[in-house]
PyMOL CGO cylinders between C-alpha atoms (Angstrom):
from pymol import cmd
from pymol.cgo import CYLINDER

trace = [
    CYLINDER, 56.46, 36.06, -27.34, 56.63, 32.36, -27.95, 0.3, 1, 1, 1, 1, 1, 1,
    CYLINDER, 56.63, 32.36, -27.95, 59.07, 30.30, -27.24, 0.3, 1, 1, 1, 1, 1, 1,
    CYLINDER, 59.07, 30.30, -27.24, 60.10, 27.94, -29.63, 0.3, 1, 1, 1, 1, 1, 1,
    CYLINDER, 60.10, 27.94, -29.63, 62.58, 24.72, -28.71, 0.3, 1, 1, 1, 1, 1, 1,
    CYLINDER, 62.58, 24.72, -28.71, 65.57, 23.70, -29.65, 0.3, 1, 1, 1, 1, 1, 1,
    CYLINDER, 65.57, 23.70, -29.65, 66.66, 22.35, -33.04, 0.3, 1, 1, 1, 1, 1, 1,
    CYLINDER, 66.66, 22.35, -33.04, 67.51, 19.16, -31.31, 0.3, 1, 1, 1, 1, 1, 1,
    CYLINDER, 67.51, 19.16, -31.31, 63.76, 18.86, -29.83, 0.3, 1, 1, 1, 1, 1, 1,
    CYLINDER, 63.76, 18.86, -29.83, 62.26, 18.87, -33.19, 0.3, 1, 1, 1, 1, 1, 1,
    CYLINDER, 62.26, 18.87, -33.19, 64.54, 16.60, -34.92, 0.3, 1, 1, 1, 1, 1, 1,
    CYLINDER, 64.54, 16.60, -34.92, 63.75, 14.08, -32.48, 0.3, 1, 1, 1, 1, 1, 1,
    CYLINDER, 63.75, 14.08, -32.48, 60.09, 14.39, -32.28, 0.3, 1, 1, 1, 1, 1, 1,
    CYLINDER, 60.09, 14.39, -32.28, 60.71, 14.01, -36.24, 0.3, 1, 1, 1, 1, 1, 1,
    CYLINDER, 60.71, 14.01, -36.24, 62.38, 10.93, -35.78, 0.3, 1, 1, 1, 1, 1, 1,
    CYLINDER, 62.38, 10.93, -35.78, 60.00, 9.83, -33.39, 0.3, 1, 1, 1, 1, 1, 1,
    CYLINDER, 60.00, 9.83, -33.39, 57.43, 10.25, -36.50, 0.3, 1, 1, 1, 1, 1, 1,
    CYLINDER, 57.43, 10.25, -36.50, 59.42, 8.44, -39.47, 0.3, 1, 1, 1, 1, 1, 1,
    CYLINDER, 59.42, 8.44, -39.47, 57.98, 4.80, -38.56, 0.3, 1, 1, 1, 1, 1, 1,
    CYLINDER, 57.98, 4.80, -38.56, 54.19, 6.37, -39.29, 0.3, 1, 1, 1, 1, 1, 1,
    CYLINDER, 54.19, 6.37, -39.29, 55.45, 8.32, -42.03, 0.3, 1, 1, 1, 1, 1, 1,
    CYLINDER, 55.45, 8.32, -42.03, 57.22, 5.49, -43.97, 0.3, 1, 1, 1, 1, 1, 1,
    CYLINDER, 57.22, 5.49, -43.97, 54.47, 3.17, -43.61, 0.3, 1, 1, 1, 1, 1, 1,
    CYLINDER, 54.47, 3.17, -43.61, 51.66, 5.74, -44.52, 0.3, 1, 1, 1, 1, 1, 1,
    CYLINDER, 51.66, 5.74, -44.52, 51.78, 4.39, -48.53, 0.3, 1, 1, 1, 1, 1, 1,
    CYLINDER, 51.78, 4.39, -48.53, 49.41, 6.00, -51.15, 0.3, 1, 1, 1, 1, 1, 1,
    CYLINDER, 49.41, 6.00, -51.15, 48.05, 2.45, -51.86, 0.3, 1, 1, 1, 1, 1, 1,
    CYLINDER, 48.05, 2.45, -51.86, 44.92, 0.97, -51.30, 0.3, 1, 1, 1, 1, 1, 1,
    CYLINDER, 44.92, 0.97, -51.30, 46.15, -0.48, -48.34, 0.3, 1, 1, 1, 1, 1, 1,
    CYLINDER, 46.15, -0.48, -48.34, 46.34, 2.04, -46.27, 0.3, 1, 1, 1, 1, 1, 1,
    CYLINDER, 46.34, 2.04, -46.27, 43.73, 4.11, -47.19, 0.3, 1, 1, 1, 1, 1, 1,
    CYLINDER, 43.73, 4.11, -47.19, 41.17, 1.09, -46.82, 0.3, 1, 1, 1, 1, 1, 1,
    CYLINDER, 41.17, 1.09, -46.82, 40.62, 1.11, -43.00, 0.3, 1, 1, 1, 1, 1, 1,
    CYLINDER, 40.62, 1.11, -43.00, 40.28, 4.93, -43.41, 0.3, 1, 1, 1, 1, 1, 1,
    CYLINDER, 40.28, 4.93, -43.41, 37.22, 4.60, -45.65, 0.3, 1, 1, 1, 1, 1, 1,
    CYLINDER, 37.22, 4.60, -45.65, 35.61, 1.97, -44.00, 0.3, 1, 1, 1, 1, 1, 1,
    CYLINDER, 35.61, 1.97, -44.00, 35.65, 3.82, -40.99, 0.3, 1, 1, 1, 1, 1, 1,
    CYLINDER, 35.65, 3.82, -40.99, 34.19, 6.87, -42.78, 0.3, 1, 1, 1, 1, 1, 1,
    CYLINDER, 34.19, 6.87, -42.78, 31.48, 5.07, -44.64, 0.3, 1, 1, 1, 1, 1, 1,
    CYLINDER, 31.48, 5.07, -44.64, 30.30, 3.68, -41.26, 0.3, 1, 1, 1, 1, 1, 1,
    CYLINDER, 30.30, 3.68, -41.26, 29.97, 6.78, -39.59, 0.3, 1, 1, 1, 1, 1, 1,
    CYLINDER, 29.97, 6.78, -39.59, 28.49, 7.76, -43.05, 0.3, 1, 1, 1, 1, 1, 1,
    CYLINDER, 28.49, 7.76, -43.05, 26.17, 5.32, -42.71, 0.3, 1, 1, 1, 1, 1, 1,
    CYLINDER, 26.17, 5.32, -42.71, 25.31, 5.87, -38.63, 0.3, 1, 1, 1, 1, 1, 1,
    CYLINDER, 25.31, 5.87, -38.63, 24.71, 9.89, -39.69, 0.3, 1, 1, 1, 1, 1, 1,
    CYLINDER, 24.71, 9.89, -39.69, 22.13, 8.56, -42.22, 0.3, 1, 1, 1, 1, 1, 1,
    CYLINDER, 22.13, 8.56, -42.22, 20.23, 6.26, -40.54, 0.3, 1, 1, 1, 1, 1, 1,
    CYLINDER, 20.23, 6.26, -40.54, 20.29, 9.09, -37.37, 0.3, 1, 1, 1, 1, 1, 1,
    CYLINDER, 20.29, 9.09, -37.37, 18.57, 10.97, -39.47, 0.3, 1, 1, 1, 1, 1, 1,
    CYLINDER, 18.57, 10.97, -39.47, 16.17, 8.76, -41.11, 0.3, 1, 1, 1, 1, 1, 1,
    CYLINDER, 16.17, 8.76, -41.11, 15.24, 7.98, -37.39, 0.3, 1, 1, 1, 1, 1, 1,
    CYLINDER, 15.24, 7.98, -37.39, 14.89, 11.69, -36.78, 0.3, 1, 1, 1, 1, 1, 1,
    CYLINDER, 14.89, 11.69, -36.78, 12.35, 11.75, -39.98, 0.3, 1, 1, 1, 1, 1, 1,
    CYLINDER, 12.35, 11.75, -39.98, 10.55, 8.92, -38.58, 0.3, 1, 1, 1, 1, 1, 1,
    CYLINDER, 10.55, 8.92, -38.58, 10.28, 10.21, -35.28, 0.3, 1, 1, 1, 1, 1, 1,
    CYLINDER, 10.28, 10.21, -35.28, 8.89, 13.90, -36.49, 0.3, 1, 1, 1, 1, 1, 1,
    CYLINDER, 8.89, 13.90, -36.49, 6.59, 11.75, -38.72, 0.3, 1, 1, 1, 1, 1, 1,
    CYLINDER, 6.59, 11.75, -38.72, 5.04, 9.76, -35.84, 0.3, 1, 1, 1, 1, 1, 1,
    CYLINDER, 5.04, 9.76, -35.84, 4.84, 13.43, -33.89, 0.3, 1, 1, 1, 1, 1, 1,
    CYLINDER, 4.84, 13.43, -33.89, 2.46, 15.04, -36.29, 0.3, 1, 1, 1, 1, 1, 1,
    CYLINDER, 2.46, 15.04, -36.29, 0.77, 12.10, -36.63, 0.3, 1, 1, 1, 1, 1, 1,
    CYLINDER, 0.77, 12.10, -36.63, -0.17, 12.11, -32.90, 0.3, 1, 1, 1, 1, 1, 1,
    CYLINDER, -0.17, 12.11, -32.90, -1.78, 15.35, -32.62, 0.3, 1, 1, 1, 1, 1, 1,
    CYLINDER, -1.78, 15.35, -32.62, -5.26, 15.21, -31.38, 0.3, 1, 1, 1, 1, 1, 1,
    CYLINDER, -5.26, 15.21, -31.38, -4.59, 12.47, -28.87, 0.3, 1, 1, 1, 1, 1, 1,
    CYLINDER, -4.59, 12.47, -28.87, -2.97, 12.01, -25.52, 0.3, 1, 1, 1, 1, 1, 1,
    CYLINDER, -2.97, 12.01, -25.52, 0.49, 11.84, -27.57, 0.3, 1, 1, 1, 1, 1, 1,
    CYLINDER, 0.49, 11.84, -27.57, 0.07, 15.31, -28.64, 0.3, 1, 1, 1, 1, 1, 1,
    CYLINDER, 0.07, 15.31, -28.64, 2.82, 16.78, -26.75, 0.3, 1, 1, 1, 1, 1, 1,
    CYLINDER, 2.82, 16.78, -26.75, 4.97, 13.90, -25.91, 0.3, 1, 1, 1, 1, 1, 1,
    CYLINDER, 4.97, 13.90, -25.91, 8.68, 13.81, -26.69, 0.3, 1, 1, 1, 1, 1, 1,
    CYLINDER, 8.68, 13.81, -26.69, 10.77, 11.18, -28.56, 0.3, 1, 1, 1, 1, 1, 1,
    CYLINDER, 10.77, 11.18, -28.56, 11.46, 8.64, -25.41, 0.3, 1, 1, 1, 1, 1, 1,
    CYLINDER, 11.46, 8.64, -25.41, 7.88, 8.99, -24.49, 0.3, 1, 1, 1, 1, 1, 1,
    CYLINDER, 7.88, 8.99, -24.49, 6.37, 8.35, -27.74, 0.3, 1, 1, 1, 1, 1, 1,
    CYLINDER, 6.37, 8.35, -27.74, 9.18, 5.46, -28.24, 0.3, 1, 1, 1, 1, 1, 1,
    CYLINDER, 9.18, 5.46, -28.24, 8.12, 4.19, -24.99, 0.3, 1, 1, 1, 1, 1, 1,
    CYLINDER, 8.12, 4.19, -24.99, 3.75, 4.49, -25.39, 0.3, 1, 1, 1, 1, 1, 1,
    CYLINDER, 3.75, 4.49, -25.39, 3.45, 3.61, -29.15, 0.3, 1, 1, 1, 1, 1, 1,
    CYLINDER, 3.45, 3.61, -29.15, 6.76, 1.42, -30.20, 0.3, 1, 1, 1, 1, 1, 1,
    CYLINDER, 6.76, 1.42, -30.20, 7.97, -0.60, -27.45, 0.3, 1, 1, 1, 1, 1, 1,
    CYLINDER, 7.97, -0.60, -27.45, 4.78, -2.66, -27.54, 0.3, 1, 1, 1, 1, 1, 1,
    CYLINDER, 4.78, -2.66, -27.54, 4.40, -6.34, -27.55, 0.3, 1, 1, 1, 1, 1, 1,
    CYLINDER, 4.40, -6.34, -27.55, 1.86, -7.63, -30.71, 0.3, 1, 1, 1, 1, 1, 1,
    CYLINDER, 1.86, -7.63, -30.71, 1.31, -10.65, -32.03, 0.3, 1, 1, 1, 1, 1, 1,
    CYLINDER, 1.31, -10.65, -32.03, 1.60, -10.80, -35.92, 0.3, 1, 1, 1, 1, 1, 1,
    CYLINDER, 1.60, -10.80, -35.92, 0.19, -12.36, -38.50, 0.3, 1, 1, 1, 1, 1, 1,
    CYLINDER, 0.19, -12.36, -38.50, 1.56, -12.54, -41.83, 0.3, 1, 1, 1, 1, 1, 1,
    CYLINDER, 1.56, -12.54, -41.83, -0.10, -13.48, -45.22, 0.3, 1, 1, 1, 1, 1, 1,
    CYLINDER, -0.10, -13.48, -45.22, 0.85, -13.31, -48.46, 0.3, 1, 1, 1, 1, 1, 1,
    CYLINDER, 0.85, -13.31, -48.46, -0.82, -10.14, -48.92, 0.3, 1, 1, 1, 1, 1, 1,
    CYLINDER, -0.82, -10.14, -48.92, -0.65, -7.86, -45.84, 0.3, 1, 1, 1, 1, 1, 1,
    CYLINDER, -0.65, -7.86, -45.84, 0.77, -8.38, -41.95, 0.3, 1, 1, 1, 1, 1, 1,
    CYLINDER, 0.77, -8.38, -41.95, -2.08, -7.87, -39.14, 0.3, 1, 1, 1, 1, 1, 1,
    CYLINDER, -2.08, -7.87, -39.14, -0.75, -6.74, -36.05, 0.3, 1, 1, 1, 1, 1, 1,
    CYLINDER, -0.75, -6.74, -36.05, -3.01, -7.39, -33.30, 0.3, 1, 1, 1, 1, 1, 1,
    CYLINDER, -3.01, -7.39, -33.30, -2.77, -4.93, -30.22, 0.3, 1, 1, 1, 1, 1, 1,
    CYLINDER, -2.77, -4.93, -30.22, -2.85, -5.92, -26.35, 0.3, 1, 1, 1, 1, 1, 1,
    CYLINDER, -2.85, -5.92, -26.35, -6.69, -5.64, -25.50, 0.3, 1, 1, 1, 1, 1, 1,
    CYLINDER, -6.69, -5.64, -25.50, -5.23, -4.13, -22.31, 0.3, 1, 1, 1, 1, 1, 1,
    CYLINDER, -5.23, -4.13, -22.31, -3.15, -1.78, -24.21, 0.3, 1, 1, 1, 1, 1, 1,
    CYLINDER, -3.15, -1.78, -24.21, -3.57, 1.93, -22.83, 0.3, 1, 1, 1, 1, 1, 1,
    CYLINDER, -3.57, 1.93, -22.83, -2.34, 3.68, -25.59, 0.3, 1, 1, 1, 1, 1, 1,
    CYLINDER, -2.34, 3.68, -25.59, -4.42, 1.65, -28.20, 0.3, 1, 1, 1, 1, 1, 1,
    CYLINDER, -4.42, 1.65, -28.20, -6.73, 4.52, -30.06, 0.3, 1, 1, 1, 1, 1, 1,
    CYLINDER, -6.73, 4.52, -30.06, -3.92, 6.84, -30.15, 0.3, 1, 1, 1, 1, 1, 1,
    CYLINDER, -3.92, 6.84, -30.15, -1.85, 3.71, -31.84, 0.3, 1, 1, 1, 1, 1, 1,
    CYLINDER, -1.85, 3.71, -31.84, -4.73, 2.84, -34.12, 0.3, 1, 1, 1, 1, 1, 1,
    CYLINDER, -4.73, 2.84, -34.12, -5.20, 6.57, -35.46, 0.3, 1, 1, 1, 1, 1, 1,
    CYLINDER, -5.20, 6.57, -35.46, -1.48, 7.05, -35.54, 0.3, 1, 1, 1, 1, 1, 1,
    CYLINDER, -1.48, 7.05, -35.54, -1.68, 3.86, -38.16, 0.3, 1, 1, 1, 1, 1, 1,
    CYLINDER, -1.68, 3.86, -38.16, -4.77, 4.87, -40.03, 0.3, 1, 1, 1, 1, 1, 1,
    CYLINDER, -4.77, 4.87, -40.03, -2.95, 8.43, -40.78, 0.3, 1, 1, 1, 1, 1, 1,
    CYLINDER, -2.95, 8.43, -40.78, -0.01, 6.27, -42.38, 0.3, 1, 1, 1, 1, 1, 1,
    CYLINDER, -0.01, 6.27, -42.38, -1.70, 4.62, -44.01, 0.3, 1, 1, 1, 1, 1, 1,
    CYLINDER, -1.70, 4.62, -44.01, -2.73, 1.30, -42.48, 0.3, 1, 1, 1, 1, 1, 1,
    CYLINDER, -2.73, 1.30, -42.48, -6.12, -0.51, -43.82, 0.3, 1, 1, 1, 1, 1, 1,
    CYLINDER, -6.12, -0.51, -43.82, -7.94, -1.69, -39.83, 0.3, 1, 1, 1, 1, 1, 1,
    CYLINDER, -7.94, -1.69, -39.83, -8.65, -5.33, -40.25, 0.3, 1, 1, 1, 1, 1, 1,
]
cmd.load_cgo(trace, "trace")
């Protein structure tokens, strides 16, 4: 059975409450900081998921090489964390690859299945 609290216990707790109540306006000023905050996390979920996309993308795309298997932090850490130096024209960027670069084949078929042009 519960047990509820005295009449006095819940008029103060509702007192307590009346500053937040009185100041919670329907206005645009108070529901501002509300949707700001929702449209970020709007934005965060979206842009969590376009990474996910990306990430799925640049999975299938590895099949066939030493990549085949990996998971997200390895493939983020063998084919994206990668120093290049790049060189931009007016019509196209060349990114040119570490010759030391272990992971290069798997990198340069990964970009030819996406669609890169090899230079």
């Amino acid at each position: 059975m519960p047990k509820w609290g005295s009449h006095g216990s819940v008029r103060g707790a509702l007192r307590k409450e009346r500053p937040y109540r009185e100041n919670c306006t329907m206005d645009w000023r108070s529901t501002a900081p509300a949707v700001r905050i929702f449209l970020a996390n709007q934005l965060r979920v979206l842009l969590t998921a376009a990474a996910y996309v990306l990430m799925q993308e640049l999975r299938l795309s590895a099949r066939g090489g030493e990549c085949a298997r990996a998971q997200v932090s390895t493939l983020r850490e063998r084919l994206l964390k990668l120093g290049v130096w790049v060189e931009r024209s007016v019509r196209r960027i060349v990114l040119h690859l570490p010759v030391s670069f272990a992971y290069r084949s798997d990198w340069l078929r990964i970009a030819r299945s996406v669609g890169a042009v090899p230079a």
